[in-house]
C-alpha positions in Angstrom: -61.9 -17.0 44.0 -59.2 -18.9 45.0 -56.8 -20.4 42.2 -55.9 -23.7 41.5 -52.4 -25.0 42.7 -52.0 -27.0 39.6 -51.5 -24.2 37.0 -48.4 -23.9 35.3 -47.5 -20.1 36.0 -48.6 -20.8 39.8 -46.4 -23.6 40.1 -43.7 -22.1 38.3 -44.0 -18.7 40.4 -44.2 -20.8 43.6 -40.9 -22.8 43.3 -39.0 -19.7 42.8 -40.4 -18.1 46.0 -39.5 -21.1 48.0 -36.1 -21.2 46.4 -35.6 -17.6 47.2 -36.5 -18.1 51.2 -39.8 -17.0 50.9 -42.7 -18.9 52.8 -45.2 -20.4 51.3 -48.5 -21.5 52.4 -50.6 -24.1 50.3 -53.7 -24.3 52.8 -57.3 -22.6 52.1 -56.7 -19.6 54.3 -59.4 -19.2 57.1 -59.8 -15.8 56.5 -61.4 -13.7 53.8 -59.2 -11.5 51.8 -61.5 -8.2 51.1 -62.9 -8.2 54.9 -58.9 -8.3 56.1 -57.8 -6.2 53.4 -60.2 -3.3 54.3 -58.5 -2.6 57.7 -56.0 -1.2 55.7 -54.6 2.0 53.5 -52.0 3.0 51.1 -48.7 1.7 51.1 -49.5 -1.0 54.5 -52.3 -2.0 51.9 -50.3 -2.6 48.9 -47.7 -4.6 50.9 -50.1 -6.4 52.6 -51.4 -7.7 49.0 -48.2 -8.2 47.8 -47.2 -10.7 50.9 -49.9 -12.2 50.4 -49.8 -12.8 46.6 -46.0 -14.1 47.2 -46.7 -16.8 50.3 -50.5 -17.7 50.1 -50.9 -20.3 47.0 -55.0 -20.4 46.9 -55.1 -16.6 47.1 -52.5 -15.8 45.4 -53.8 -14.5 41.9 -56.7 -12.7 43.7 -54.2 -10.7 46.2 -51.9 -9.9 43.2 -54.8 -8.5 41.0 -55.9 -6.3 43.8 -52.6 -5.4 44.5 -52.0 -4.0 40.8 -54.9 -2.3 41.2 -54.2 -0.6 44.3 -50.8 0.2 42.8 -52.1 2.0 39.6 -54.4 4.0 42.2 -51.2 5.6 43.3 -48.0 6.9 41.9 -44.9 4.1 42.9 -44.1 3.5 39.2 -41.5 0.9 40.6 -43.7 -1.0 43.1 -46.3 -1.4 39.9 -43.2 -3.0 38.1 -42.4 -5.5 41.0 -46.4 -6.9 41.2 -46.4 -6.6 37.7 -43.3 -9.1 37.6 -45.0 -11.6 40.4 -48.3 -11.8 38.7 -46.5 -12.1 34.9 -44.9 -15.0 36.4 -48.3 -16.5 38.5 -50.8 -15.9 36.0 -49.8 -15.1 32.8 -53.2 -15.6 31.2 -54.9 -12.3 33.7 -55.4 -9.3 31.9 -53.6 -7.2 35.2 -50.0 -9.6 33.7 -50.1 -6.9 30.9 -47.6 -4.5 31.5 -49.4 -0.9 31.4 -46.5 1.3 29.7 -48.7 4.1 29.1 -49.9 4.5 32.6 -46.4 4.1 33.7 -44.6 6.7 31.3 -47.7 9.1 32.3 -47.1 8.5 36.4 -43.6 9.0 36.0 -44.0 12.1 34.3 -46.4 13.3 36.5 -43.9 12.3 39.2 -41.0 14.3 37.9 -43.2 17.4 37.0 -44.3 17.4 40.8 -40.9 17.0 42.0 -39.1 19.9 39.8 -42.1 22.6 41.1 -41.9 21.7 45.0 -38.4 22.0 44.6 -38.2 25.3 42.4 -40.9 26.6 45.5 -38.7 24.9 48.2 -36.1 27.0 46.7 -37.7 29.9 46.2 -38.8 30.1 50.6 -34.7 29.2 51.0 -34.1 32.6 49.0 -36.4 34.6 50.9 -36.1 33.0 54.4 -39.5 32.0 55.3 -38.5 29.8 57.8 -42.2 28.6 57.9 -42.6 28.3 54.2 -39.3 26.6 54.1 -40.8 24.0 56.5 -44.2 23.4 54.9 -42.0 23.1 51.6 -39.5 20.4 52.9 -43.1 18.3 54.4 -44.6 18.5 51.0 -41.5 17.4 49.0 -41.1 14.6 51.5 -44.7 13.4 51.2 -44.1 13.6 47.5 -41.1 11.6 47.9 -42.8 9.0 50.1 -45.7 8.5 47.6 -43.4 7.9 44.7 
């Protein structure tokens, strides 16, 4: 569903893009956004959405609600925050604009619980010199890091 270039938020959310440098397309897009956006995973998939929420006018509102739902399917607490601040501004009215503190506070939590035991174990390989352990241990924290 494509949104309408005369709503407020939209128009509001727009000018401040293009004042910032950003690009901004106000043409129908020839391509569907689901069939493109399936090509892709994770993190290329979130910024993909998010590129196209912040430069494609018609799709704007449908790339940013997909966007905060990829988002809260993974643990970046701080990309959440920035599409959450895009589609506040856009489309105030969606029930995604809602800031979702609770989900946040939990996911951060999480996060820092995660962090604190592969680093106690990461820790625990240095001691004992398990140069093998103390490999698989540095991987793991920095796939932790990389999906926070």
């Amino acid at each position: 569903m494509a949104a309408a270039a005369d709503e407020p938020g939209l128009t509001a959310f727009f000018h401040e893009m293009s004042e910032l440098g950003g690009i901004v397309v106000k043409e129908t897009p020839k391509l569907d956004l689901d069939l493109y956006i399936q090509n892709y995973r994770g993190r290329t998939r979130l910024d993909r959405l998010l590129t196209i929420g912040r430069c494609c006018v018609p799709l704007c509102v449908e790339a940013l609600k997909a966007a905060v739902a990829e988002a809260k399917s993974g643990r970046d607490v701080e990309r959440y925050r920035e599409i959450w601040e895009c589609i506040r501004i856009a489309a105030p009215a969606e029930p995604e604009a809602v800031f979702d503190q609770a989900w946040a506070d939990k996911t951060t939590m999480e996060n820092r619980q995660q962090t604190h035991h592969l680093e106690t174990q990461l820790k625990g390989y240095k001691n004992n010199l398990i140069k093998e352990s103390i490999r698989i241990g540095n991987e793991e924290l920095g796939r932790h890091y990389e999906n926070i």
